[in-house]
C-alpha atoms as a printed R data frame, in Angstrom:
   type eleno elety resid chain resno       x       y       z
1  ATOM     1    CA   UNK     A     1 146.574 147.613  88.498
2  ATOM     2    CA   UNK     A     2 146.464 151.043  89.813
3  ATOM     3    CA   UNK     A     3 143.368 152.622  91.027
4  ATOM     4    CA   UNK     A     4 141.693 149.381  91.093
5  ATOM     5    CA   UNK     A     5 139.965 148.785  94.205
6  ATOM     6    CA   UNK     A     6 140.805 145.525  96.559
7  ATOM     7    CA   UNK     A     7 136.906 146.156  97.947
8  ATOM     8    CA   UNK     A     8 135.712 145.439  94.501
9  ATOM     9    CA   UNK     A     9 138.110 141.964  93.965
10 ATOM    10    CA   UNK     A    10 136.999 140.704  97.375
11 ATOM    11    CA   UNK     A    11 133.527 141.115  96.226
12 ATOM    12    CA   UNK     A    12 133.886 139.774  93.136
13 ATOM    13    CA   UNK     A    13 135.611 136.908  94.473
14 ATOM    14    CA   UNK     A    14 132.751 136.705  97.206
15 ATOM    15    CA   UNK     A    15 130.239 136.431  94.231
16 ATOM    16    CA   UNK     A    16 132.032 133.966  93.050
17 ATOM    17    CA   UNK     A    17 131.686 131.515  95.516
18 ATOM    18    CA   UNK     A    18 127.840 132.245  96.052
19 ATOM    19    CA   UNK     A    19 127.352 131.705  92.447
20 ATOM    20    CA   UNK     A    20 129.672 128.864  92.298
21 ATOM    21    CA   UNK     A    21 127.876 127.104  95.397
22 ATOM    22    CA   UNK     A    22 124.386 127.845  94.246
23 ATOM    23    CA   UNK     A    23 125.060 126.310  90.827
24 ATOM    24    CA   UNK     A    24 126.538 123.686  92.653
25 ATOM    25    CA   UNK     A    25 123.665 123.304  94.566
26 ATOM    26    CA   UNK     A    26 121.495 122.865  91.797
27 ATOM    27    CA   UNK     A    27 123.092 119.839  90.156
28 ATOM    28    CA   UNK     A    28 123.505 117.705  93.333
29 ATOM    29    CA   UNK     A    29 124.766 114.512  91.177
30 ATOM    30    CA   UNK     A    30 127.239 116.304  89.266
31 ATOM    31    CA   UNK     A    31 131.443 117.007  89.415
32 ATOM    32    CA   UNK     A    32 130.661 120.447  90.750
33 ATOM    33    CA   UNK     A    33 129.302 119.546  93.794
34 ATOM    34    CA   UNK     A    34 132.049 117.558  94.860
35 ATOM    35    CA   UNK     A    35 133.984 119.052  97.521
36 ATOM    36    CA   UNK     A    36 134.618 118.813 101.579
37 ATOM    37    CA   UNK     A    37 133.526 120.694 104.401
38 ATOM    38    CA   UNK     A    38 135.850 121.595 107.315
39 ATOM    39    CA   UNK     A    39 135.315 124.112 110.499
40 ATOM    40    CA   UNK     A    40 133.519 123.563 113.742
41 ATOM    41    CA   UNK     A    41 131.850 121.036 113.891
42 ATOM    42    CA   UNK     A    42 129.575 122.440 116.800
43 ATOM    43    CA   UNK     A    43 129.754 125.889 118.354
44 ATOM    44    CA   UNK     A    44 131.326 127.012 121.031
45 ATOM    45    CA   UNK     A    45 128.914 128.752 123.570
46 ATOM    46    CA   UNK     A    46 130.647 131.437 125.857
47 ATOM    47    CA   UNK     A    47 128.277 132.157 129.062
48 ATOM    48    CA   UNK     A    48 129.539 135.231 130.674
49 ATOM    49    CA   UNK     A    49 125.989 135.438 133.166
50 ATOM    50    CA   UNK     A    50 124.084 137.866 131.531
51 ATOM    51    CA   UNK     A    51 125.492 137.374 128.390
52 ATOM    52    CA   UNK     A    52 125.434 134.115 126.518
53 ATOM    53    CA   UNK     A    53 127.673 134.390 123.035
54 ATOM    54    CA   UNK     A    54 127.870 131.491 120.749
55 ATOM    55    CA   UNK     A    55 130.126 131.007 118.180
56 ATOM    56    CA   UNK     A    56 130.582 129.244 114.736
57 ATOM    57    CA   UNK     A    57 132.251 128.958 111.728
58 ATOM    58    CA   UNK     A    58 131.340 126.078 109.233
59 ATOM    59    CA   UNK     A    59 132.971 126.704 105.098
60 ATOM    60    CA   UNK     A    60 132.120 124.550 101.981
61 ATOM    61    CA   UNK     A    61 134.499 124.344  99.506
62 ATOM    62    CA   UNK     A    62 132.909 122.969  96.041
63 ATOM    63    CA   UNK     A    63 134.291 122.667  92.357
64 ATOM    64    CA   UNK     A    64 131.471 125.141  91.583
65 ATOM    65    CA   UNK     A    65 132.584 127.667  94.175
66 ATOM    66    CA   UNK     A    66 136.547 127.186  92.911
67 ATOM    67    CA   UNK     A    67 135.134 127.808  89.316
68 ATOM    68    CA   UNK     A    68 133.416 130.911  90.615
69 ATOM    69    CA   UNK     A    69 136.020 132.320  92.163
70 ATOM    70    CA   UNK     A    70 138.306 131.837  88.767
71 ATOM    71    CA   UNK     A    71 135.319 133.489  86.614
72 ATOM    72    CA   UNK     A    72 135.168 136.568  89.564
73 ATOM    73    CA   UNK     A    73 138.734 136.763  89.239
74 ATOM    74    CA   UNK     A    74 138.658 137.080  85.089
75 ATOM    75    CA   UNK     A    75 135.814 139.633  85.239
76 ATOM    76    CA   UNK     A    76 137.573 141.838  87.465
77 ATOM    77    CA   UNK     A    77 140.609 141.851  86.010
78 ATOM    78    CA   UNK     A    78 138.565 143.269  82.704
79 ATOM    79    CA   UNK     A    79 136.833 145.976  84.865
């Protein structure tokens, strides 16, 4: 494992999920969409005066994005 980069695993795992999700997204009635959501379920808002932040954090977690990150993990390890 040495001189492999950590940037390029957390990318591939990253692509993983995207592809995972989106392939998950386009079979709606199938095992690979199953899966739960958790997070916030609104966002907090943070007025300061003249500064109004808002913040949120809502993740997905499919069969298809699980699979993806398994196949991310596979291709890097042959990189």
């Amino acid at each position: 494992m040495k001189g492999k980069n950590n940037w390029a695993c957390f990318l591939m795992i990253l692509a993983g999920i995207v592809i995972g999700g989106f392939i998950g997204s386009l079979f709606p009635n199938t095992f690979l969409n199953y899966g739960n959501a958790f997070g916030l379920s609104s966002p907090v808002v943070l007025d300061l005066g003249i500064l109004v932040l808002t913040f949120g954090l809502s993740i997905k977690i499919t069969i298809g994005s699980i699979l993806g990150i398994i196949i991310g993990i596979i291709i890097y390890r042959f990189l």
